[in-house]
Structures are given as C-alpha cells and as structure tokens.
NUVEXPA-875359 format. One record per residue: residue in one letter; x, y, z of N, C-alpha, C in turn. Coordinates in steps of 0.02 Angstrom, whole numbers, padded with zeros to 5 digits, always signed. Atoms other than C-alpha are relative to their C-alpha. Layout:
NUVEXPA-875359
AXYZXYZXYZ
...
***
This chain:
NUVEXPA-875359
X+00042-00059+00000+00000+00000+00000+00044+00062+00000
X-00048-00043+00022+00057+00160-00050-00028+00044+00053
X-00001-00060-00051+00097+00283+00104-00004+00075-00018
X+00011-00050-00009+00069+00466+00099+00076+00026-00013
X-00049-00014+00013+00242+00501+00080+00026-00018-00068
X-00023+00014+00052+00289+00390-00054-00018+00040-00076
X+00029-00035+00051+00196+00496-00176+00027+00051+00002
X-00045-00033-00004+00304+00632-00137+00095-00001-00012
X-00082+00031+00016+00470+00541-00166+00015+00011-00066
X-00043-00034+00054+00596+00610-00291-00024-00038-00058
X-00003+00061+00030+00588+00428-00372-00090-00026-00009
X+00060+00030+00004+00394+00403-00380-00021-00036-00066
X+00049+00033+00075+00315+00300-00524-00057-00037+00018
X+00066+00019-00024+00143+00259-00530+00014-00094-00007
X-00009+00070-00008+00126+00078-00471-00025-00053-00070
X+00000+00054+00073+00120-00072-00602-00082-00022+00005
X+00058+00042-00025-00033-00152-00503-00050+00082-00018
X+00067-00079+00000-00124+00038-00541-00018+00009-00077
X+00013+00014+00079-00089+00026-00726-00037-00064-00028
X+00028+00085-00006-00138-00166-00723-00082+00009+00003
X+00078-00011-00017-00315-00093-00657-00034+00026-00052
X+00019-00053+00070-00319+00045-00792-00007-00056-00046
X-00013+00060+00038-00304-00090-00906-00061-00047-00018
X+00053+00024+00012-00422-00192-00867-00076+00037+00004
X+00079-00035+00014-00554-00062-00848+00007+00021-00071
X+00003-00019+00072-00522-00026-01040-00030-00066-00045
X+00024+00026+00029-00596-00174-01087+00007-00075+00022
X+00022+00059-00065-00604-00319-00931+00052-00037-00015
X-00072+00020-00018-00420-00352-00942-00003-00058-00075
X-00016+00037+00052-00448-00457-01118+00033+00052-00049
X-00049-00026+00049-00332-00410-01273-00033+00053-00054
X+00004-00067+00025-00438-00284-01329-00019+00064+00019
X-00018-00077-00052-00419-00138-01217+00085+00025-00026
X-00054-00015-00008-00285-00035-01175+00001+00097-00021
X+00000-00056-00022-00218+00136-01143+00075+00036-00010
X-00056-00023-00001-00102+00276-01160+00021+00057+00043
X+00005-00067-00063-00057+00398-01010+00069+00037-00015
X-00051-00053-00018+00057+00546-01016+00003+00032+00055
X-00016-00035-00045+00100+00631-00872+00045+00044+00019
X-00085-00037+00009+00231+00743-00794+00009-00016+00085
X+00005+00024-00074+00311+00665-00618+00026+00045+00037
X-00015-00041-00031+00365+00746-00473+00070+00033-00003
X-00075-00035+00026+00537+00793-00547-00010+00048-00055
X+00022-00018+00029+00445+00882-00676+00003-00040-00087
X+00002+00038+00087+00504+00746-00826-00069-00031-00020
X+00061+00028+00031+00362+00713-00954+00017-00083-00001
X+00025+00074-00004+00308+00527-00923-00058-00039-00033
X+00046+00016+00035+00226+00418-01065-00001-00072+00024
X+00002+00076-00017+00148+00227-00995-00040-00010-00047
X+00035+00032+00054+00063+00120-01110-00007-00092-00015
X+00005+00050+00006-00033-00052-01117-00045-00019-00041
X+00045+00008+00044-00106-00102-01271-00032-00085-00011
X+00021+00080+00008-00197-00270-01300+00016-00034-00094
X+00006+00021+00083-00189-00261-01489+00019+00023-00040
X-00026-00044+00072-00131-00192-01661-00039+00055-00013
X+00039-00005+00033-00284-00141-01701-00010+00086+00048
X-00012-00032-00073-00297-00053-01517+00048+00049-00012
X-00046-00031+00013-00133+00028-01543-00015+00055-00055
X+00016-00045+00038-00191+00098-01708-00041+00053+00012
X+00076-00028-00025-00351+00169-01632+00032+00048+00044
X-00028-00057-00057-00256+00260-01499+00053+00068-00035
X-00054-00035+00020-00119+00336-01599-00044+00044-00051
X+00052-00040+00036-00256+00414-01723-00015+00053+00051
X+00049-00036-00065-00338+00480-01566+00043+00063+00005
X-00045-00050-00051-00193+00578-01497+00035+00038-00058
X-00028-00045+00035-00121+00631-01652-00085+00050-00027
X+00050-00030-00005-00313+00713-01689+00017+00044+00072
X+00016-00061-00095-00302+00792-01480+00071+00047-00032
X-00041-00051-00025-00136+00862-01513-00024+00042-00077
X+00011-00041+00043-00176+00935-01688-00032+00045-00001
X+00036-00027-00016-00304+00978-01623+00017+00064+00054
X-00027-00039-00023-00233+01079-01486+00025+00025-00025
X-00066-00058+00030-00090+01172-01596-00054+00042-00011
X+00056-00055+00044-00252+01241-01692-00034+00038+00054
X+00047-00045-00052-00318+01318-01530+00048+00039+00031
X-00032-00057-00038-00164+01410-01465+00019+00042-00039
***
C-alpha cells in the first residue's frame, strides 16, 4: 500500500498493479483494451505509460492523440 509520503518521493512511479487496473477497466483485462497515459512526475520529466492489448488497439489510440494534439496546436 502506498503511504502518503511515497507519492512525494523524488523517485515516484505510478505503481504497475495501478496501470494493471487501468487496463483492465479498458476493456475487462482481455486483449482488446488498453491505454495511453502521459503525465509529468514529481521531478517535472514528461512521463509516457502504455498497455495495449492489440494492433488494431494501438492503431485506434495513436489516431486519437495525433487528432487531440492537432487539435490543440489549432487552438493556441
């Protein structure tokens, strides 16, 4: 269990068993879910995780995000 502190530590990374969850809530832990998280950790380095179940999955996501960020340039 993760203490109150540890989430403050230089060295933090979000736990395996937290991504594992994400995971399966994308589609009940069978091979066609899956997910792509960016973040930025408490050192301020940008942090990309990623568990895909499938090709197909993979394709579907990478569409997605290249649409959000294009999408963003065109709004600033």
């Amino acid at each position: 269990m993760l203490e109150e502190n540890d989430i403050n530590s230089p060295h933090f990374t979000i736990p395996e068993s937290y991504l594992d969850k994400m995971y399966e809530f994308t589609g009940n832990g069978d091979d066609g879910g899956g997910f792509i998280l960016a973040y930025v950790n408490t050192e301020g380095k940008p942090m990309i995780n990623c568990k895909i179940g499938s090709q197909i999955i993979e394709m579907g996501l990478r569409k997605a995000l290249e649409r959000f960020l294009e999408d963003l340039e065109l709004g600033e």
